[in-house]
KETORLO-452572 format. One record per residue (C-alpha): chain; residue in one letter; z, x, y; residue number from 1. Coordinates in Angstrom, 1 decimal. Each point is the difference from the previous one (the first is absolute). Example, Ala and Ser with C-alpha at 12.3 -4.5 7.8 and 13.67 -1.06 7.14 Angstrom:
REM KETORLO-452572
  ch  aa       Z       X       Y    i
   A   A     7.8    12.3    -4.5    1
   A   S    -0.7     1.4     3.4    2
***
This chain:
REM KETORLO-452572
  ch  aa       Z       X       Y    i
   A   X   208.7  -106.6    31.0    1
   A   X     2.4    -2.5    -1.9    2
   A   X     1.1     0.8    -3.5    3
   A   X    -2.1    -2.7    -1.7    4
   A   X    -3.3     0.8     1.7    5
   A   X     0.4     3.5    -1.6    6
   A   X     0.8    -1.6    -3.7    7
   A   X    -3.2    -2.1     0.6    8
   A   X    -2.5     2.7     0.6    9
   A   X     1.1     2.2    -2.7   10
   A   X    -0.4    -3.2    -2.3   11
   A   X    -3.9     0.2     1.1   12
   A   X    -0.4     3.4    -0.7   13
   A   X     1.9     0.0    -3.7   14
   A   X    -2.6    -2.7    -0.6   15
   A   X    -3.4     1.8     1.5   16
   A   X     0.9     3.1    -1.8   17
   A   X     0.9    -1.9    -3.6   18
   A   X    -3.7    -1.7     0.7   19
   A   X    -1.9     2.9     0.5   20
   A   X     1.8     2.0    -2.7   21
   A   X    -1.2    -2.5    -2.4   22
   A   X    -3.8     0.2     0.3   23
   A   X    -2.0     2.1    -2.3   24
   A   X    -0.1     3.7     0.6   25
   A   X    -3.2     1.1     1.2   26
   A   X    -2.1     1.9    -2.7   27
   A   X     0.0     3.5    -0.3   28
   A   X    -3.9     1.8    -0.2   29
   A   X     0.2     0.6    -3.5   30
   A   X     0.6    -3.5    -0.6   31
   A   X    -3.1    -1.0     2.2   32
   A   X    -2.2     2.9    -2.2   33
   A   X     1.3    -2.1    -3.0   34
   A   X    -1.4    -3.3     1.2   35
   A   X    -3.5     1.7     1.1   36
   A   X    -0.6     1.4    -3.5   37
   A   X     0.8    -3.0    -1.7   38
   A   X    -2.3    -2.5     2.6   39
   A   X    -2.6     2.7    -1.0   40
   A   X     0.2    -0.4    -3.7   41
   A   X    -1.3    -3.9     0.2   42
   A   X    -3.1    -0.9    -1.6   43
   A   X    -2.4    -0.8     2.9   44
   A   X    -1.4    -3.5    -0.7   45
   A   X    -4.1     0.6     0.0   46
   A   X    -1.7    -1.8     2.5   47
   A   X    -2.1    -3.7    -0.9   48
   A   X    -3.6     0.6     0.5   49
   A   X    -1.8    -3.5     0.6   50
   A   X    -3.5     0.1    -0.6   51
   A   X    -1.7    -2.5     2.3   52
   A   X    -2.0    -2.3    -2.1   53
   A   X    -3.7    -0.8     1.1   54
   A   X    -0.4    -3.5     1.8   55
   A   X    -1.7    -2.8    -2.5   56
   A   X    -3.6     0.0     2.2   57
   A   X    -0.9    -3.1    -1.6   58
   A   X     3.3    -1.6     1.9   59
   A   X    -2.0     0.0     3.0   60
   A   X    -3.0    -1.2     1.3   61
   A   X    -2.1     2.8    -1.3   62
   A   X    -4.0    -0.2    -0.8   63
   A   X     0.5     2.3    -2.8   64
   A   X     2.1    -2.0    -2.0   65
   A   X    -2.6    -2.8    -0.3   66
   A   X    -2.2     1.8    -2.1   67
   A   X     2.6     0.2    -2.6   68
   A   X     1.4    -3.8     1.0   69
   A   X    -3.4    -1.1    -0.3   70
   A   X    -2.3     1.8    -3.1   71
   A   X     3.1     1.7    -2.5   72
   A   X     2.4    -2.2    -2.0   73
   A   X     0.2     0.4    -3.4   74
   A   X    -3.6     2.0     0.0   75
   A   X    -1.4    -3.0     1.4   76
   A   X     0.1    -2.4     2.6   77
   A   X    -1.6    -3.2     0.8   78
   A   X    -0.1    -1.0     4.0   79
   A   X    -1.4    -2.8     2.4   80
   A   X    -1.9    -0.2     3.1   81
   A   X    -1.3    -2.6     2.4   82
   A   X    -3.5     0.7     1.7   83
   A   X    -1.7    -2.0     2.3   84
   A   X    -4.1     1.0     0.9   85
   A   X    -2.1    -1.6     2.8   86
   A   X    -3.7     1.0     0.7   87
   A   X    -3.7    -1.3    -0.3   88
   A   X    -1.6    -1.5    -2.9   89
   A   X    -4.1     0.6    -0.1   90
   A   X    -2.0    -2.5    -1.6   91
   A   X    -2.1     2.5    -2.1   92
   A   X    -2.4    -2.7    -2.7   93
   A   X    -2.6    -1.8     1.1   94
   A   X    -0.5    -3.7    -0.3   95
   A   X     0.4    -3.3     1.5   96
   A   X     3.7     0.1     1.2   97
   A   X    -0.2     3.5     0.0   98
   A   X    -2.9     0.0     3.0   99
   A   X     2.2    -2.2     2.4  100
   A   X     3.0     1.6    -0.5  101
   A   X     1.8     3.1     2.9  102
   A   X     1.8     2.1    -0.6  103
   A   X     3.6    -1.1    -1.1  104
   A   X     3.5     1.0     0.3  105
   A   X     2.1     0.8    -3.0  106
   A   X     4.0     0.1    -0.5  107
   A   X     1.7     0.9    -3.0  108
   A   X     3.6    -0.2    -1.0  109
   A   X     1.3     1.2    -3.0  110
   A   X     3.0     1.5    -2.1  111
   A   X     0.0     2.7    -2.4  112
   A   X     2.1     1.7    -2.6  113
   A   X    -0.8     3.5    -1.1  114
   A   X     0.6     2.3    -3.2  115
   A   X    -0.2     3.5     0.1  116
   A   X    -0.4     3.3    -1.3  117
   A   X     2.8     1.5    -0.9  118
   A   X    -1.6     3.0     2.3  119
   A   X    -0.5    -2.1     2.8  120
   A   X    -3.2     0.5    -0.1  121
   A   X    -2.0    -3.5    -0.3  122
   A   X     1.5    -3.6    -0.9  123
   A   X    -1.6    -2.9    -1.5  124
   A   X     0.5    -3.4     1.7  125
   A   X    -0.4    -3.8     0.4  126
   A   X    -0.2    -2.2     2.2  127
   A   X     0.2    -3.9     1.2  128
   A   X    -1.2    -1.1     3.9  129
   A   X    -1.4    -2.6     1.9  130
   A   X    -3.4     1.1     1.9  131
   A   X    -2.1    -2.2     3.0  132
   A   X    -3.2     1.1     1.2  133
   A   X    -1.6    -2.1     3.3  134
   A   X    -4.0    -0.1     0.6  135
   A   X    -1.9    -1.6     3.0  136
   A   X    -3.0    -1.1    -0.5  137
   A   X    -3.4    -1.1     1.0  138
   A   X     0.2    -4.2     0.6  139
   A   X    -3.7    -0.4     0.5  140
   A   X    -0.9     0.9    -3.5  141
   A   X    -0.2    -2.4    -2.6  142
   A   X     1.9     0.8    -2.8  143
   A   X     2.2    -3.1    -1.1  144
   A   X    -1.0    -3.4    -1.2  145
   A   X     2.7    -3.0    -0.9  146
   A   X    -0.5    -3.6    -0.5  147
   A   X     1.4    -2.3     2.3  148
   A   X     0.1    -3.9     0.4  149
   A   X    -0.9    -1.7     3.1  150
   A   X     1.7    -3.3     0.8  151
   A   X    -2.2    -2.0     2.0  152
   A   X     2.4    -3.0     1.7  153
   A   X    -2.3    -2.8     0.8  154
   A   X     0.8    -3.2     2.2  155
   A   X     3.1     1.8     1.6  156
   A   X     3.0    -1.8     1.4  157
   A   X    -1.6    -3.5    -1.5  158
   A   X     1.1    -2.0    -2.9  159
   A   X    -3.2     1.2    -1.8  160
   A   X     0.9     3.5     0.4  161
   A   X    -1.2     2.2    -3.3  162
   A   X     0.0     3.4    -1.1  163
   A   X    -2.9     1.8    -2.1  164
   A   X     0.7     3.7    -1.1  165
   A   X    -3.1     2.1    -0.1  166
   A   X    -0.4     2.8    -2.0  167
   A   X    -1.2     2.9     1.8  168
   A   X     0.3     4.1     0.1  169
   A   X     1.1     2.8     1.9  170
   A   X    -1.6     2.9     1.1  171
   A   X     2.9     2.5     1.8  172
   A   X     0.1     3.9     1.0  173
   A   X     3.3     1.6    -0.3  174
   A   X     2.3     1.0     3.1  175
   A   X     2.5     1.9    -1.8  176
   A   X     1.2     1.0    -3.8  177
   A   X     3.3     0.6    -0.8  178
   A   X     1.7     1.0    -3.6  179
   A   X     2.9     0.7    -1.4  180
   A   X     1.0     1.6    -3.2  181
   A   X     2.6     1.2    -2.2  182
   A   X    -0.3     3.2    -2.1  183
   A   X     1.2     1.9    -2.9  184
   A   X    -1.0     3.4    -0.1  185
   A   X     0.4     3.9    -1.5  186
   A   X    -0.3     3.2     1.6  187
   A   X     0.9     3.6    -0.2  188
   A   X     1.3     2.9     2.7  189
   A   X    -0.1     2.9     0.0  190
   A   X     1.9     2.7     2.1  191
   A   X     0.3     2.9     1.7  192
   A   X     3.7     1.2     1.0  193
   A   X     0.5     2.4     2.6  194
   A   X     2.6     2.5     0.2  195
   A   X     2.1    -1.2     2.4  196
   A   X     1.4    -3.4    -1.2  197
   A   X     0.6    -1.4     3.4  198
   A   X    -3.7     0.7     0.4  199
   A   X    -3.3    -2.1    -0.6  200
   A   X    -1.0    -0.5    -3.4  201
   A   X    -3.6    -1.0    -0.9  202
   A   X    -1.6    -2.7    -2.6  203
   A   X    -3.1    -1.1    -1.1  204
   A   X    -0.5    -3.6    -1.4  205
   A   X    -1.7    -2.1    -2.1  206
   A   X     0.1    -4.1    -1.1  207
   A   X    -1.5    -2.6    -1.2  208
   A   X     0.4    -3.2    -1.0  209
   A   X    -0.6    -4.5     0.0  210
   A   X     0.9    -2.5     2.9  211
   A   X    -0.1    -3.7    -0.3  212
   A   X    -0.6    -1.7     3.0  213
   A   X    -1.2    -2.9     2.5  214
   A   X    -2.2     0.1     2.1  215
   A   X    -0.6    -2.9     3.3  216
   A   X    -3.3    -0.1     1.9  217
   A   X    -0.1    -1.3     3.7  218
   A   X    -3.2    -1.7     0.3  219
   A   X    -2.5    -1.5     2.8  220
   A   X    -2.0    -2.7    -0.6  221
   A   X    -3.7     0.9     0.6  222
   A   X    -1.9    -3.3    -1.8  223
   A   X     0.3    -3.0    -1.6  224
   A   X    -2.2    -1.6    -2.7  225
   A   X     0.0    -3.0    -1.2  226
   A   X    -0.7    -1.5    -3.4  227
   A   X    -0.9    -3.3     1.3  228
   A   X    -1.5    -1.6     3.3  229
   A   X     2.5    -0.9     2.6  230
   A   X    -0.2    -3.7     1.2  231
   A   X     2.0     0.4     3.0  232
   A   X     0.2    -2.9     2.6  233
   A   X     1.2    -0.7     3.2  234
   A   X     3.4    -0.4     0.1  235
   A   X     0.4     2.2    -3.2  236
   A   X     2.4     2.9    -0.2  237
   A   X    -1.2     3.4    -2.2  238
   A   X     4.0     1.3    -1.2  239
   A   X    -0.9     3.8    -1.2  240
   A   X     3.2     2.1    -1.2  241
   A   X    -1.7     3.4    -1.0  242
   A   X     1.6     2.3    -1.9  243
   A   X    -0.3     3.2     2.0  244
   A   X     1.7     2.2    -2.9  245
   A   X    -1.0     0.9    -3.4  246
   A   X     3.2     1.7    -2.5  247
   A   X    -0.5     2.4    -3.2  248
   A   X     2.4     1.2    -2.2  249
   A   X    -1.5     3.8    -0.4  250
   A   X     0.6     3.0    -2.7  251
   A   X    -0.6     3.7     1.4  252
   A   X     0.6     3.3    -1.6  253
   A   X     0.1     3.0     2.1  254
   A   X     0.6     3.8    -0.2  255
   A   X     1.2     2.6     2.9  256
   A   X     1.6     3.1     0.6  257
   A   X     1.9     1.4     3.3  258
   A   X     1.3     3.2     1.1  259
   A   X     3.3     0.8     1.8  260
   A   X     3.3     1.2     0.7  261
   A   X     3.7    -1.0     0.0  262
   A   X     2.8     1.7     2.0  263
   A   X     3.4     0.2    -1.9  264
   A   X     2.9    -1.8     1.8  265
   A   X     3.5    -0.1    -1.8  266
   A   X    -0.5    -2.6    -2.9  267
   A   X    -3.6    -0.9     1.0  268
   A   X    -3.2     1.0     0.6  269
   A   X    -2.4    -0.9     2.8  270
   A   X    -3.9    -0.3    -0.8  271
   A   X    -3.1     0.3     2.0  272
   A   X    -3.5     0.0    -1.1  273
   A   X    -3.5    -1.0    -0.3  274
   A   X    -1.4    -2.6    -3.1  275
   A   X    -3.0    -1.3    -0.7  276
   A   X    -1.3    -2.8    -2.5  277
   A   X    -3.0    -1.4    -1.8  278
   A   X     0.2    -4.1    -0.8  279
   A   X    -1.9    -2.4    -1.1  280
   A   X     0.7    -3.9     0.3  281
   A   X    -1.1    -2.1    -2.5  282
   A   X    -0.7    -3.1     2.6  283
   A   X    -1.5    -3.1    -0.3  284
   A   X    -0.2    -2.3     2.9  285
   A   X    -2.4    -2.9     0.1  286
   A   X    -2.6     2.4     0.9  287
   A   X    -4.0    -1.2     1.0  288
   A   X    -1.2     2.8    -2.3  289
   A   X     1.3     0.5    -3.5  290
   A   X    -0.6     3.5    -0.2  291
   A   X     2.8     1.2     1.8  292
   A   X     3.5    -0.3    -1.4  293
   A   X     1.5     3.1     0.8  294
   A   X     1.4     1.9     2.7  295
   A   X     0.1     3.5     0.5  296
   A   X     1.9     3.0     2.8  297
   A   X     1.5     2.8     0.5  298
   A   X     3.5     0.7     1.4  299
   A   X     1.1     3.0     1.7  300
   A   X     3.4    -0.5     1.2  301
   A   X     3.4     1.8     1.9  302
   A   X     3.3     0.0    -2.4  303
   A   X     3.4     0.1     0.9  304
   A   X     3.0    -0.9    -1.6  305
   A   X     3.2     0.9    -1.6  306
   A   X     1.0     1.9    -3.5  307
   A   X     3.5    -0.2    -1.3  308
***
């Protein structure tokens, strides 16, 4: 091996052992006994203990909050509903208009706000709606008289053509009543809450109140009279236009009651029930009689709507 080869590779191995020389020594046990004492001493941070907190139930869709939504805010709480009711309307008096009407169909709308208890245990309310009641009836019964005026065209298509009104009056049965009204009205619940909110709670009602309405009779022409003698020639033309309808404005007042339920949905409620009604129209179409100028029936009806 040449000289310089030799002086090389003791170079490296001055220069390894300096390195290695220079580390830390290792420690000795005592030293490591040391250390474990002293990591034992610490303070032990405690541990963080989070307490779940329960979920808000009223941040879902949950029946049970409604009954708080709808009946507790500031010890009381006013809400709205929108009903609708549809059944049969009996004519129940007796009289002219009365005899030759069927049985009818009734349909009410309405909106109503409540106030209740601060129990929950009844609410007063009123309420505004627009009501419509439909009757058939008997045409072949007299029951309506109107004046009319005959035009008698004589000479027609010459240069003598005339016209003479006569006076003359009709004698019509009624085809079919219809009336409309608008009401204004109080009433007053009362209820009975279950245990389980999400379950059926129970009412019982009562209401009364005034309508304002119209009424427009369909009419069918059964005679004619005539207050003078008809001179009627050949070539002469008899121009009726009849009026087959006779009009009211009518007052009624009426009182009812109803039972039924509402289910609790989150924010609302939903209603179901029975009602039924006592009214009496104050009606006075050109009648043949004079003696009767009212109208009276009985409603019995199915509710359902919505309570928010």
């Amino acid at each position: 091996m040449k000289r310089w080869q030799r002086l090389a590779g003791m170079v490296l191995l001055l220069t390894w052992t300096s390195t290695g020389l220079a580390q830390d020594p290792l420690p000795t046990p005592r030293e490591l006994d040391r250390e474990r004492s002293v990591a034992v001493a610490r303070p032990v941070p405690e541990p963080i203990h989070i307490v779940p907190q329960p979920a808000d139930p009223c941040s879902t869709c949950n029946p049970a909050c409604n009954l708080n939504w709808l009946y507790v805010r500031y010890g009381l709480k006013n809400s709205f509903d929108i009903y609708a009711r549809v059944g049969p309307a009996f004519i129940t008096s007796g009289g002219d208009l009365d005899d030759v009407l069927h049985t009818g169909i009734a349909a009410d709308f309405g909106v109503r706000t409540f106030l209740y208890r601060p129990d929950r245990s009844a609410g007063w309310y009123g309420e505004l709606g627009v009501d419509y009641i439909f009757n058939n009836a008997n045409p072949a019964v007299p029951v309506i008289e109107q004046g009319v005026n005959v035009e008698i065209v004589e000479n027609v298509g010459t240069f003598f053509q005339t016209t003479n009104v006569v006076p003359a009056r009709d004698i019509c049965g009624i085809t079919e009543l219809h009336r409309v009204y608008a009401k204004i009205g109080l009433g007053y619940q009362r209820y009975w809450w279950t245990d389980a909110p999400e379950g059926l709670h129970y009412y019982v009602d009562f209401n009364a109140g005034l309508r304002l309405g119209h009424a427009h009779a369909s009419l069918s022409l059964l005679d004619r009279i005539y207050f003078q003698e008809l001179d009627v020639g050949e070539g002469d033309v008899v121009v009726t236009r009849p009026v087959l309808r006779a009009t009211d404005f009518i007052k009624n007042f009426y009182v009812g009651g109803g039972i039924g339920l509402m289910i609790p949905y989150c924010g609302y409620d939903v209603m179901a029930g029975l009602h039924w009604e006592y009214s009496h129209d104050i009606i006075r179409l050109p009648m043949i009689s004079n003696r009767d100028d009212g109208l009276d029936q009985v409603k019995v009806q199915i509710l359902a709507g919505v309570r928010w």
